[in-house]
C-alpha positions in Angstrom: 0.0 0.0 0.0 1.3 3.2 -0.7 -0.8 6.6 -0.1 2.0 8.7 -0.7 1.0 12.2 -3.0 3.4 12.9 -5.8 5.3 16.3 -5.7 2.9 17.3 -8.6 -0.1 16.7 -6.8 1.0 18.8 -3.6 2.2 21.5 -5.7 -1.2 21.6 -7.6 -3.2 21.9 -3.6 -0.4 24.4 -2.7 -2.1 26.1 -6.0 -5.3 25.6 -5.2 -5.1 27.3 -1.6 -4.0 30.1 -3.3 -7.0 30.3 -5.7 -9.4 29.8 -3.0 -7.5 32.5 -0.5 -7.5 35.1 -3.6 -10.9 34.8 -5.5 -13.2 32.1 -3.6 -13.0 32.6 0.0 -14.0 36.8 -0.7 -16.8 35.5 -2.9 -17.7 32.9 0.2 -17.5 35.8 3.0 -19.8 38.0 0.9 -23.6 37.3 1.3 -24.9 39.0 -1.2 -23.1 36.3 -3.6 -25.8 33.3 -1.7 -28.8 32.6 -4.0 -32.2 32.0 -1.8 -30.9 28.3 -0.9 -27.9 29.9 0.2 -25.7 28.4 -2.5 -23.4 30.3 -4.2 -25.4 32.0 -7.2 -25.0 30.3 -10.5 -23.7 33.5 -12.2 -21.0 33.7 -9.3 -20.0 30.2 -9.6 -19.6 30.4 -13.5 -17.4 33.4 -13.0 -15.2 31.6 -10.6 -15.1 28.6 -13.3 -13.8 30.6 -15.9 -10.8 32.0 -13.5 -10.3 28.3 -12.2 -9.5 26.4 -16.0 -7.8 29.9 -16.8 -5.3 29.1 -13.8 -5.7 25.1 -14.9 -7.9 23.8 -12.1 -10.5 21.7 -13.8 -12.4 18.7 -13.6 -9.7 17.1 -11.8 -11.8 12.9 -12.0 -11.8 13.2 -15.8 -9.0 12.2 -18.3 -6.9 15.0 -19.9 -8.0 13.9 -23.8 -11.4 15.1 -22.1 -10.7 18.3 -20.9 -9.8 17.2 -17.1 -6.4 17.1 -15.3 -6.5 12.9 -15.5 -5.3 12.9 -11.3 -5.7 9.3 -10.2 -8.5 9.0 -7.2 -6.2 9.0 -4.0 -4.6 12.0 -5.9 -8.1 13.4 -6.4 -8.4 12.5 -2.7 -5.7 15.4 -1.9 -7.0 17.7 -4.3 -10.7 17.6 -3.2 -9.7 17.5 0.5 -8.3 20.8 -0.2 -10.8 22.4 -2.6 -13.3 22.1 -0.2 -11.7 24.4 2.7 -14.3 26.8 0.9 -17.8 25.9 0.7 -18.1 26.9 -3.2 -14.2 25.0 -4.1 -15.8 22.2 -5.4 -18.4 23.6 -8.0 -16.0 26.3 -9.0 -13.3 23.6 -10.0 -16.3 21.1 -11.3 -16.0 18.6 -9.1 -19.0 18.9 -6.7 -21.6 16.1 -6.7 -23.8 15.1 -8.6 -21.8 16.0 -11.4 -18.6 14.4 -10.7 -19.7 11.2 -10.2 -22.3 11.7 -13.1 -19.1 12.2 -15.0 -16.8 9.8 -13.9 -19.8 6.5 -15.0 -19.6 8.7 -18.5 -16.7 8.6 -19.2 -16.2 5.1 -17.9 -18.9 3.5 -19.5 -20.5 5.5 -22.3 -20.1 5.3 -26.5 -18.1 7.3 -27.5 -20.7 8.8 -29.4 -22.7 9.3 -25.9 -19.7 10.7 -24.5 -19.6 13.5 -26.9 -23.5 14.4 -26.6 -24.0 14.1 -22.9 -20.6 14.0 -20.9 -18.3 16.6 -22.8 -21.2 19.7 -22.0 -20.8 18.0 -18.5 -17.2 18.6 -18.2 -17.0 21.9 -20.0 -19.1 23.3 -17.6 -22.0 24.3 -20.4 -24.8 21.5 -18.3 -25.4 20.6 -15.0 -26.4 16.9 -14.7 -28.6 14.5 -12.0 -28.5 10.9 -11.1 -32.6 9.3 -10.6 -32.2 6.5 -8.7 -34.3 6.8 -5.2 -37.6 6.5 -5.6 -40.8 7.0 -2.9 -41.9 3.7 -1.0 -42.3 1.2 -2.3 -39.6 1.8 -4.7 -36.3 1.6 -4.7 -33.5 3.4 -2.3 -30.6 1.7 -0.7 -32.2 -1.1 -2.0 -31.6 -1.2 -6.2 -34.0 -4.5 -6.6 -36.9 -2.4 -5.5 -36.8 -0.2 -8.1 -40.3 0.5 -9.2 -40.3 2.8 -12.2 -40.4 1.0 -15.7 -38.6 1.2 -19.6 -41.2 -0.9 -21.6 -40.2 -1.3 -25.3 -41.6 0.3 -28.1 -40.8 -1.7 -31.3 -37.1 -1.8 -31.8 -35.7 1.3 -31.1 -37.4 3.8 -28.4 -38.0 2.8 -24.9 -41.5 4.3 -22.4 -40.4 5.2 -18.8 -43.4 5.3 -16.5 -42.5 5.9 -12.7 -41.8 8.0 -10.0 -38.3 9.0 -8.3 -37.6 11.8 -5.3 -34.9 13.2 -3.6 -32.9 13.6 -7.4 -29.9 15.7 -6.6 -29.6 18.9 -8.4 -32.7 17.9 -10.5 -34.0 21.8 -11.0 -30.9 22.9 -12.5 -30.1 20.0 -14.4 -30.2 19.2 -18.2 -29.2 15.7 -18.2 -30.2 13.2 -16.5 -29.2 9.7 -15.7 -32.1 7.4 -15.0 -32.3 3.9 -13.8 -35.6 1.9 -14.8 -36.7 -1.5 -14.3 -36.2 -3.3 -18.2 -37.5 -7.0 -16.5 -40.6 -7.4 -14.9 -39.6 -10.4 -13.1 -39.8 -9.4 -9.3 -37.2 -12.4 -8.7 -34.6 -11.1 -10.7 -32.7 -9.2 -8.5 -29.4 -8.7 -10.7 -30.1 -7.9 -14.3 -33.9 -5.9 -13.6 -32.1 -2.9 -13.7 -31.0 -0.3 -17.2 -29.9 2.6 -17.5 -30.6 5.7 -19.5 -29.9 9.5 -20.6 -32.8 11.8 -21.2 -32.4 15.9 -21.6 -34.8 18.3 -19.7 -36.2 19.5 -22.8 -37.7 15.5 -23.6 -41.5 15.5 -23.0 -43.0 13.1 -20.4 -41.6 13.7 -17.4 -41.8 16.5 -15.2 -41.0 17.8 -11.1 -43.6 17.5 -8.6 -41.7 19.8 -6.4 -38.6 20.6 -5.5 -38.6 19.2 -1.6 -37.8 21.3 1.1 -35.5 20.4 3.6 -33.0 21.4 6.3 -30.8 23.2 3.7 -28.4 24.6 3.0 -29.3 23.4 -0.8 -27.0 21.9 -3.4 -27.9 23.4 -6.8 -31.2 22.3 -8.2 -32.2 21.1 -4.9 -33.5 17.4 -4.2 -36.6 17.0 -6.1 -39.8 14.6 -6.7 -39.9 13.7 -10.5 -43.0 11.6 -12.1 -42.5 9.8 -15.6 -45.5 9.6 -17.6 -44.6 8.0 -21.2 -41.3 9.9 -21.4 -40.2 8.0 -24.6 -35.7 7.5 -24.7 -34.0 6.2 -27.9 -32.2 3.2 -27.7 -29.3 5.0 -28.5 -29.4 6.8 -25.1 -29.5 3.8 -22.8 -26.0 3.1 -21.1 -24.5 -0.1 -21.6 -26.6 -3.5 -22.4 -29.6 -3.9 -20.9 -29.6 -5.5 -17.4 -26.5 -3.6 -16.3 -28.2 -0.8 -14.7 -27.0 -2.3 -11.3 -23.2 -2.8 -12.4 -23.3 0.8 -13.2 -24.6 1.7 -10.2 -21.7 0.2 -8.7 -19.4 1.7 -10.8 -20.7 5.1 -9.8 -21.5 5.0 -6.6 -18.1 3.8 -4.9 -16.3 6.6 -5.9 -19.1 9.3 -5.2 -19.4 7.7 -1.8 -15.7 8.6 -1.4 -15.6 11.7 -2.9 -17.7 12.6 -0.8 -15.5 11.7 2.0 -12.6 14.3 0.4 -14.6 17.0 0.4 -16.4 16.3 4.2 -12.3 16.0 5.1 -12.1 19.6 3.7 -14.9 21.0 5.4 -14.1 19.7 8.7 -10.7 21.1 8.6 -12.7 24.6 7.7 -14.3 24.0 10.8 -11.1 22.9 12.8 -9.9 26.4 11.6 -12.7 28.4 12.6 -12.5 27.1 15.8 -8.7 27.2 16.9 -8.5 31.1 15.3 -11.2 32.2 17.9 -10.2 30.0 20.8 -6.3 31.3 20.5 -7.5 35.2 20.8 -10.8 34.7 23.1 -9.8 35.3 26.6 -12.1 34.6 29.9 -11.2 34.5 33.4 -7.8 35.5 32.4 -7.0 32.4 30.3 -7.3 32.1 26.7 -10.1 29.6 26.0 -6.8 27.5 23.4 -5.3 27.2 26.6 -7.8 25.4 28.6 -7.4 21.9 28.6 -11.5 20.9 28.2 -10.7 22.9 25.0 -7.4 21.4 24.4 -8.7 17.8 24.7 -11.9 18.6 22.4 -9.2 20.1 19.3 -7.0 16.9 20.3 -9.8 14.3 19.6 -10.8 16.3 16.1 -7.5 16.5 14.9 -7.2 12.5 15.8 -10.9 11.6 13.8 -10.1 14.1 11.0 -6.3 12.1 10.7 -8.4 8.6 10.2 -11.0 10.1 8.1 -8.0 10.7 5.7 -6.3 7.1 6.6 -9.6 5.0 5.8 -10.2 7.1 2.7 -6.6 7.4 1.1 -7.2 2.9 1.7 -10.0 3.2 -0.6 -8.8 5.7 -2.8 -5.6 2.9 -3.3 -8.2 0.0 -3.6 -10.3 2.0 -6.2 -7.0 2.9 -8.1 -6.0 -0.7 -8.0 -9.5 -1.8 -9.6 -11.3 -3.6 -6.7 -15.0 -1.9 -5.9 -13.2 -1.7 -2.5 -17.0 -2.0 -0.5 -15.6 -2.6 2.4 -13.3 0.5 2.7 -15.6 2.9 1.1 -18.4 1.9 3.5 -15.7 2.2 6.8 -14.3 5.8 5.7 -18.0 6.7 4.7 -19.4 5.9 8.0 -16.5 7.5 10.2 -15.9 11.0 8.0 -19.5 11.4 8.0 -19.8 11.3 11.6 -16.5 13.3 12.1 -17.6 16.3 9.9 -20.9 16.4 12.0 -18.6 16.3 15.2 -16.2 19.1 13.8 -19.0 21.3 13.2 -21.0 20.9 16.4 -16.8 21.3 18.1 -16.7 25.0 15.9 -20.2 26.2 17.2 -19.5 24.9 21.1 -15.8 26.5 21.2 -17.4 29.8 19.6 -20.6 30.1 21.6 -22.9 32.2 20.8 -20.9 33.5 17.6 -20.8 29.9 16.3 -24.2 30.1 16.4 -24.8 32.8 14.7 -24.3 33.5 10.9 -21.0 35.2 11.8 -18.7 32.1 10.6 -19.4 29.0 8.3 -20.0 26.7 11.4 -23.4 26.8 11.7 -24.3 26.5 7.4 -21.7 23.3 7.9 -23.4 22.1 10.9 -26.8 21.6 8.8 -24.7 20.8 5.7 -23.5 18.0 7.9 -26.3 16.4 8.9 -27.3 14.9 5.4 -23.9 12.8 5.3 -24.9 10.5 7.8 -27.7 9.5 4.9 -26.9 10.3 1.5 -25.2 7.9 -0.7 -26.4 4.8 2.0 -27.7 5.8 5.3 -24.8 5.2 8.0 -26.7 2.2 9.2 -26.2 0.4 5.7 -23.0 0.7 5.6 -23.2 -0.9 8.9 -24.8 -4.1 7.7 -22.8 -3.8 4.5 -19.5 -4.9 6.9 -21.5 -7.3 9.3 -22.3 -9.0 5.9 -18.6 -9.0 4.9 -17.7 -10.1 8.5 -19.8 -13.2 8.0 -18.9 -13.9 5.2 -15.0 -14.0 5.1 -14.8 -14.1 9.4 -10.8 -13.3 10.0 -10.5 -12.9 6.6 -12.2 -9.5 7.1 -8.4 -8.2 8.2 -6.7 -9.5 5.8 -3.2 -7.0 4.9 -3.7 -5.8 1.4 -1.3 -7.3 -1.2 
């Protein structure tokens, strides 16, 4: 095993600190930049995005012959880690969900011909893109083989999708879409039920319910309810053979699931930060609050969950470079960095009191940021069973030292 980062790769994070210090942390501290979700506004963000591939800091996940830097994924791992010490890194350097892992199962399993209608606007920043998976009980969610929605054939060359799906990432800004439907109605068949396809927004028979309202703050088109109604999809559009919807639902979701984990790594240093600049010039009872040891021992136990968070996710990163699905190590650094950016946040509002509170610092938009990790991309409890299930299955061999 070897996590090390090339000289490259630090070099390129020493250049990204300095992009976010000069144009995206100002844009960040001003409020009058947040759109009514309190997202950075889309005209901001494409501003930043021209600056950001002018200084060479693009789409990091995608190969160069595609217009991205090519980085292998436990160098993306550093990258993303340090993109997201601002709130709006990862969309101004395209690589915030759902587009980067929307773009990564492109690229990896599209045409070439789908590739050039529906993943280059994707990478060049022209689209934004969403993932329909999830769908309302009794449909599908962690669960793939409950998928409910349905691609029935017409003749040889147009497929019917009739359904519904909620909680689709991004879905009100997006203008491609990635759709898994059931292609065999065989209830039983619990590994080849599943295709996928592309549709644009433009297409007629679907629509959004609503766009659902929740704890905020919001990613960019929201999470929203979606209901198919004879949306009709070429052929041509559908991704790979039929029956390997839930492959590519491997294939995507590993890597999103980690990604994930780079950027929550990011955003609980921010919060690290916040916290250690106010506790080292905060003085009460004549003793700054840095030098109290209750504060000392609750900055010594972050530091020490933040430096696993990046252990268990540079192993994954290495697995996933390596070409294992790495399940096992994507569900242990999902579980842990989800809880420790939750933990970092709550540690920056308690060590800032009242101003942590307060709209005065990031803390408390990361604090209700954080609480969606725990369930997005496989509720922690999943995960859980996920590596019970391994347990049983391979007992002692659950340790095994990688080779």
């Amino acid at each position: 095993m070897d996590y090390a980062v090339p000289g490259h790769v630090r070099e390129l994070c020493s250049k990204v600190t300095e992009f976010l210090d000069e144009h995206v942390i100002p844009v960040e501290a001003d409020r009058g930049n947040y759109n009514e979700y309190e997202n950075i506004k889309l005209e901001v963000r494409d501003q930043l995005r021209v600056k950001a591939r002018e200084a060479g800091i693009w789409a990091p996940q995608i190969s160069k012959t595609r217009g991205g830097m090519g980085l292998t994924i436990l160098e993306q791992s550093a990258l993303y880690e340090t993109a997201n010490r601002s709130i709006f890194g990862p969309c101004s350097f395209n690589c915030a969900a759902p587009d980067d892992g929307n773009m990564r199962v492109l690229e990896a399993v599209a045409t070439e011909d789908q590739k050039d209608r529906w993943l280059d606007p994707i990478v060049a920043g022209k689209v934004n893109s969403s993932f329909a998976m999830t769908e309302p009980h009794p449909g599908g969610g962690s669960d793939p083989g409950m998928i409910q929605t349905s691609a029935e054939r017409v003749g040889n060359k147009k497929w019917k999708i009739r359904g519904q799906k909620w909680f689709v990432s991004g879905a009100d800004t997006a203008d491609h879409f990635i759709l898994m439907a059931r292609t065999d109605q065989n209830q039983d068949e619990k590994r080849r039920h599943l295709s996928a396809f592309m549709f644009h927004r433009d297409q007629p028979g679907w629509r959004i319910t609503r766009r659902i309202e929740n704890m905020g703050p919001d990613e960019h088109g929201g999470v929203c309810e979606l209901e198919f109604d004879g949306l009709e999809i070429d052929d041509d559009d559908r991704l790979m053979e039929i029956g390997d919807g839930l492959r590519l639902t491997q294939i995507r979701l590993g890597p999103a699931r980690l990604t994930h984990c780079m950027r929550w790594l990011g955003l609980s240093k921010r919060c690290m930060e916040i916290a250690a600049e106010y506790t080292s010039r905060r003085e009460g009872f004549g003793i700054r609050l840095a030098d109290r040891e209750s504060v000392q021992l609750k900055m010594g136990e972050l530091a020490h969950d933040i430096a696993v968070g990046r252990h268990l996710t540079a192993h994954a990163a290495w697995k996933l470079d390596q070409g294992d699905y790495a399940r096992k190590e994507v569900s242990m650094a999902k579980i842990h960095v989800a809880d420790t950016l939750h933990k970092a946040a709550d540690t920056a509002i308690q060590l800032n009191g009242a101003r942590g509170y307060s709209k005065d610092t990031l803390a408390e938009w990361i604090y209700r940021y954080a609480r969606c990790a725990r369930i997005v991309d496989g509720a922690s409890e999943v995960h859980k069973m996920v590596l019970a299930r391994f347990y049983v299955k391979e007992g002692d061999g659950f340790w095994s030292w990688d080779v």
